[in-house]
C-alpha positions as CSV (number, residue, x, y, z in Angstrom):
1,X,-27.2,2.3,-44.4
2,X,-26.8,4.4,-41.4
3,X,-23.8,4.2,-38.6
4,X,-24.3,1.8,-36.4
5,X,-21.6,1.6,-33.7
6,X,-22.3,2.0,-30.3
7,X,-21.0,5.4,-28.5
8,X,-19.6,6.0,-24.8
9,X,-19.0,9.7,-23.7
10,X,-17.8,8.8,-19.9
11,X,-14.1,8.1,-19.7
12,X,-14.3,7.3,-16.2
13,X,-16.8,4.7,-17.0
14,X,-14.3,3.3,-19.7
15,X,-11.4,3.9,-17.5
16,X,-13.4,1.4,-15.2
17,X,-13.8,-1.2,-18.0
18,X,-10.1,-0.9,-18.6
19,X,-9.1,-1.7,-14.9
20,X,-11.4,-4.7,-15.0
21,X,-9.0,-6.4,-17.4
22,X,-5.7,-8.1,-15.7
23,X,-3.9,-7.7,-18.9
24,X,-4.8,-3.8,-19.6
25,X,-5.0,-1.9,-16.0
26,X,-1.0,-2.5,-16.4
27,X,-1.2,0.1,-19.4
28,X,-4.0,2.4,-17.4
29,X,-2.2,5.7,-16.0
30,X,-3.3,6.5,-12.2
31,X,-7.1,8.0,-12.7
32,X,-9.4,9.2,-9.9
33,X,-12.9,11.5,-10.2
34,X,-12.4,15.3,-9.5
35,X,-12.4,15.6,-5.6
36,X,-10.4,18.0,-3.1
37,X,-9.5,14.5,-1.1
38,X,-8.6,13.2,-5.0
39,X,-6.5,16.0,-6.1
40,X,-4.9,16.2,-2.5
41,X,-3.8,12.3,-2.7
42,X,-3.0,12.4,-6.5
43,X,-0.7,16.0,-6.1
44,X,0.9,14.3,-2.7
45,X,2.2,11.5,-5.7
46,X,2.8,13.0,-8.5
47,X,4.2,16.7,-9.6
48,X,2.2,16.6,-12.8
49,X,-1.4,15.7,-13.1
50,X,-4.2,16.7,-15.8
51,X,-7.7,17.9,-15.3
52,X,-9.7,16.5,-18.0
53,X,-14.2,16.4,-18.2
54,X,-15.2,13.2,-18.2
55,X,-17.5,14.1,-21.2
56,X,-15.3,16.1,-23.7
57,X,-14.0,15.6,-26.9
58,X,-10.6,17.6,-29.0
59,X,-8.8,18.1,-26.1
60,X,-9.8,21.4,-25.2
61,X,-10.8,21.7,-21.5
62,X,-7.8,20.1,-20.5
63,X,-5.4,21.3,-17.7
64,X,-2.3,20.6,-16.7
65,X,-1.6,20.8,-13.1
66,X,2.6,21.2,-12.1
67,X,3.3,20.9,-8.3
68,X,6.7,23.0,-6.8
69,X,6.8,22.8,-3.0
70,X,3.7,24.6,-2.2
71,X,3.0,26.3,-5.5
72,X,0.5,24.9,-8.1
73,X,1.2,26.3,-11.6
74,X,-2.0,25.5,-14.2
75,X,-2.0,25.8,-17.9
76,X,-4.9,25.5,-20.2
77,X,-3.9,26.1,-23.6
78,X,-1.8,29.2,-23.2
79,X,-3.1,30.4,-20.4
80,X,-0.9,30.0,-17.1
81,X,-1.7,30.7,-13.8
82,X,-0.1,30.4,-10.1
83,X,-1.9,29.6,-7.5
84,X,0.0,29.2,-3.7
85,X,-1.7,26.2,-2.0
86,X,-3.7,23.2,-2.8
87,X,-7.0,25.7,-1.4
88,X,-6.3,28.0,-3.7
89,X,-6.1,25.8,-7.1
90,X,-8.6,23.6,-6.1
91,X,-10.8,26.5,-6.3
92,X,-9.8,27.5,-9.5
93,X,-10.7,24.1,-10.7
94,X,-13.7,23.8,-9.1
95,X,-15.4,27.3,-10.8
96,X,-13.5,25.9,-14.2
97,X,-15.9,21.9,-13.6
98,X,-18.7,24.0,-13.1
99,X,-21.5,21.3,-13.0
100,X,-19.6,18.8,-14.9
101,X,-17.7,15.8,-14.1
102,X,-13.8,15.7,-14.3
103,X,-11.5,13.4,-14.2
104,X,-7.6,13.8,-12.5
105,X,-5.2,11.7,-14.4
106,X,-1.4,10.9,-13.2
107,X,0.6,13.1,-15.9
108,X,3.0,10.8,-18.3
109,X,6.1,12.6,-19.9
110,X,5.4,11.9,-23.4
111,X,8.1,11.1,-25.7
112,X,8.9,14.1,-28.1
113,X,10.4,14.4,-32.0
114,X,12.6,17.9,-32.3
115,X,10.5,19.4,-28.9
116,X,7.6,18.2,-29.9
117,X,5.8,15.8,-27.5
118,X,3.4,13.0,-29.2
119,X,1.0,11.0,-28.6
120,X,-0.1,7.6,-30.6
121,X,-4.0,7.0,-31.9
122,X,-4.9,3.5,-32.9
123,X,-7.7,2.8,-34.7
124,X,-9.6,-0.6,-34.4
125,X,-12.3,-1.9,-36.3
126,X,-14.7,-4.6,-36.3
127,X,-15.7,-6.6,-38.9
128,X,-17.4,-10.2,-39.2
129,X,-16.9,-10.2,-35.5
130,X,-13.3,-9.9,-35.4
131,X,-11.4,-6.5,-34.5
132,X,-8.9,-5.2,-36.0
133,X,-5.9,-2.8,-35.8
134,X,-5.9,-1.1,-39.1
135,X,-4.3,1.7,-38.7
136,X,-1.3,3.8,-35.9
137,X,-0.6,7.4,-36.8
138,X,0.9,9.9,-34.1
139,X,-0.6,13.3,-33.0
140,X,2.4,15.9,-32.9
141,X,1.6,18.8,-30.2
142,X,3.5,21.7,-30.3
143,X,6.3,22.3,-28.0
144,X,4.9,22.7,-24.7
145,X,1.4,22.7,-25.3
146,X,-1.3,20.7,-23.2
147,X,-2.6,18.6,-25.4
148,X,-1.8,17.0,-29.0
149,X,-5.3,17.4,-30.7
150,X,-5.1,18.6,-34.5
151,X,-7.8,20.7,-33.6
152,X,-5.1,22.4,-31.1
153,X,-2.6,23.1,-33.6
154,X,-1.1,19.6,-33.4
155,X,0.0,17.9,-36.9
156,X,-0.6,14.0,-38.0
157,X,3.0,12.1,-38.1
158,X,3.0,8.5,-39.9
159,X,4.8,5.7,-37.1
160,X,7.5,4.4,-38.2
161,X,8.8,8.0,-39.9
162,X,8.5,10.0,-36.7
163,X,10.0,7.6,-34.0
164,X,13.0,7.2,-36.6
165,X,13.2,11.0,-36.4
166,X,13.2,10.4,-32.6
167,X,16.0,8.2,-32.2
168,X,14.2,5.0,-32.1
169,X,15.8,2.0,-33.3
170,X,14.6,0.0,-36.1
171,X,13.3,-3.0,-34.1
172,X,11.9,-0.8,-31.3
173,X,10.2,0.7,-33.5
174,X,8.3,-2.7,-34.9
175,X,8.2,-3.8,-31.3
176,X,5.7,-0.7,-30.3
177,X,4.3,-0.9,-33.7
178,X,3.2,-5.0,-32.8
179,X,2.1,-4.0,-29.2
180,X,-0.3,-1.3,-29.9
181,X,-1.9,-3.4,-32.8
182,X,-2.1,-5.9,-30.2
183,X,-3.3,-3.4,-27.8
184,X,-5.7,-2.2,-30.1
185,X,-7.4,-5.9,-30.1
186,X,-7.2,-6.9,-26.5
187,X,-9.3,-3.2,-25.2
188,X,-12.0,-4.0,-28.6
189,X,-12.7,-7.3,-26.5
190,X,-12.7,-5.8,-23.4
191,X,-15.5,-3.1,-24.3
192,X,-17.5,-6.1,-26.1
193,X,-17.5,-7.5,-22.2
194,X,-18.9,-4.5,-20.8
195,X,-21.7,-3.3,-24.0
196,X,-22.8,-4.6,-27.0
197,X,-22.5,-3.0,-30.8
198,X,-18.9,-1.8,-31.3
199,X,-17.7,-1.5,-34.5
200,X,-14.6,1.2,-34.3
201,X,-12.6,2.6,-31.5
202,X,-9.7,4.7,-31.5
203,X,-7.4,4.7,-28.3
204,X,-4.9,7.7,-27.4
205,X,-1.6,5.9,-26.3
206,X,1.0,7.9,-24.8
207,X,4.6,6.4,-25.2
208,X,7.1,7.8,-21.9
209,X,10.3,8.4,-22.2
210,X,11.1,4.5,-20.7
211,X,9.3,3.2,-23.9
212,X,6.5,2.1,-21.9
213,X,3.1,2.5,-23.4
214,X,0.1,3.9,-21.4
215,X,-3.7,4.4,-22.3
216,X,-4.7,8.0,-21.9
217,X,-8.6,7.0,-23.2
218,X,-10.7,5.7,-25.7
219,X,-12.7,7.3,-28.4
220,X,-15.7,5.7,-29.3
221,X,-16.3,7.9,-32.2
222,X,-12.9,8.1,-33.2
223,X,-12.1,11.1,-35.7
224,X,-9.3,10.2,-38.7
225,X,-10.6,13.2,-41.0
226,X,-7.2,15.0,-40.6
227,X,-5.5,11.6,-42.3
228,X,-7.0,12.7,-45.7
229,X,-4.5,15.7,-45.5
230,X,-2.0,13.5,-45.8
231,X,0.3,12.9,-49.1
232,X,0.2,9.2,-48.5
233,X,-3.7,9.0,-48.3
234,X,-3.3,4.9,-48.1
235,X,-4.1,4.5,-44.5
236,X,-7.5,7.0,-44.7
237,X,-8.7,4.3,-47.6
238,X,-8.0,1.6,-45.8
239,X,-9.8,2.9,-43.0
240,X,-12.7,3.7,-44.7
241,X,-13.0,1.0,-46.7
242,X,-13.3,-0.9,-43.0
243,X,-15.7,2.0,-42.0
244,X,-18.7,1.6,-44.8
245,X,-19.3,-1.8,-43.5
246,X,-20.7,-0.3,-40.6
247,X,-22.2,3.3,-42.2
248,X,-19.5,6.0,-42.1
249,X,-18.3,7.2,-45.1
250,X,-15.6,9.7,-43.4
């Protein structure tokens, strides 16, 4: 049996679908298309904002964008630059886009365990029609970095463990834990609105410092290889075990 789930590379068009749903544009951070007028309204509001294409995948073209009075500081992986005015950097981004498609997304502070900052994937999965949240684990960035991608040097955290390490209360802690499961479900049914044949999804869910939660995207080909690194491989099985009903084996 070969993989059959249907696969969506544009995040602005699933961005879109997101803010079509009264119940998820709530958890949708501020999003606009790469524009000079865009980045000028979107750096006028915020002092942090990321540059993300609207096609990629690991985390790797990102860049973070950090306003101080006139003086636009940008760092892509390591890399940091200055650039005095808004001509300046969008200039910078402009030669970076190329021909592709970006995206400008209002920057969330992400909570953080001993420096780190994190983010939250959840993975949902369809079966017999119904989707399901089967399993949460966190990806931990290192300390400052741009993005939390393992494929950036960021490590896999099980839930409950690593928001106990960051000072989160027991009953918080099942309280975000019930949310994004919920989550999870409510954005499956929302993309079965928009296109037919989804079978998995995997959303990135920032959690800010106010314990709110906020979508950064969706994965429609979701990645949970870095789980089987894990001592506890219970949660790779499980998913799995979901995953052969539709053709993936890993």
């Amino acid at each position: 049996m070969g993989y059959k789930s249907s696969s969506i590379k544009s995040k602005w068009v699933k961005t879109k679908w997101l803010l079509g749903s009264s119940t998820l544009r709530h958890y949708v951070p501020w999003t606009l298309p790469f524009t000079r007028g865009n980045l000028d309204k979107m750096l006028a509001r915020h002092s942090t904002v990321y540059f993300k294409p609207t096609g990629g995948t690991g985390g790797s073209n990102i860049v973070r964008i950090k306003r101080q009075g006139n003086l636009y500081t940008t760092k892509h992986r390591r890399t940091i630059r200055e650039h005095s005015g808004i001509e300046g950097l969008f200039g910078f981004l402009k030669a970076r886009a190329g021909s592709e498609p970006y995206l400008l997304q209002k920057g969330i502070k992400l909570a953080s365990v001993k420096g780190r900052p994190f983010d939250i994937r959840v993975m949902v999965q369809k079966t017999g029609g119904v989707w399901t949240s089967t399993a949460i684990f966190l990806k931990i960035g290192k300390a400052g970095s741009v993005a939390t991608n393992y494929s950036q040097g960021g490590k896999i955290g099980f839930l409950r463990q690593t928001l106990k390490e960051a000072g989160y209360e027991e009953e918080s802690i099942k309280r975000i834990r019930k949310d994004l499961e919920q989550l999870g479900v409510n954005v499956g049914k929302q993309f079965d609105k928009h296109y037919k044949g989804f079978r998995e999804l995997g959303l990135d869910v920032a959690l800010d410092k106010q314990g709110w939660l906020w979508i950064l995207e969706v994965n429609t080909r979701p990645q949970f290889y870095p789980l089987r690194n894990m001592g506890d491989r219970r949660m790779y099985r499980k998913i799995v075990s979901y995953a052969k009903q539709y053709g993936r084996t890993k």
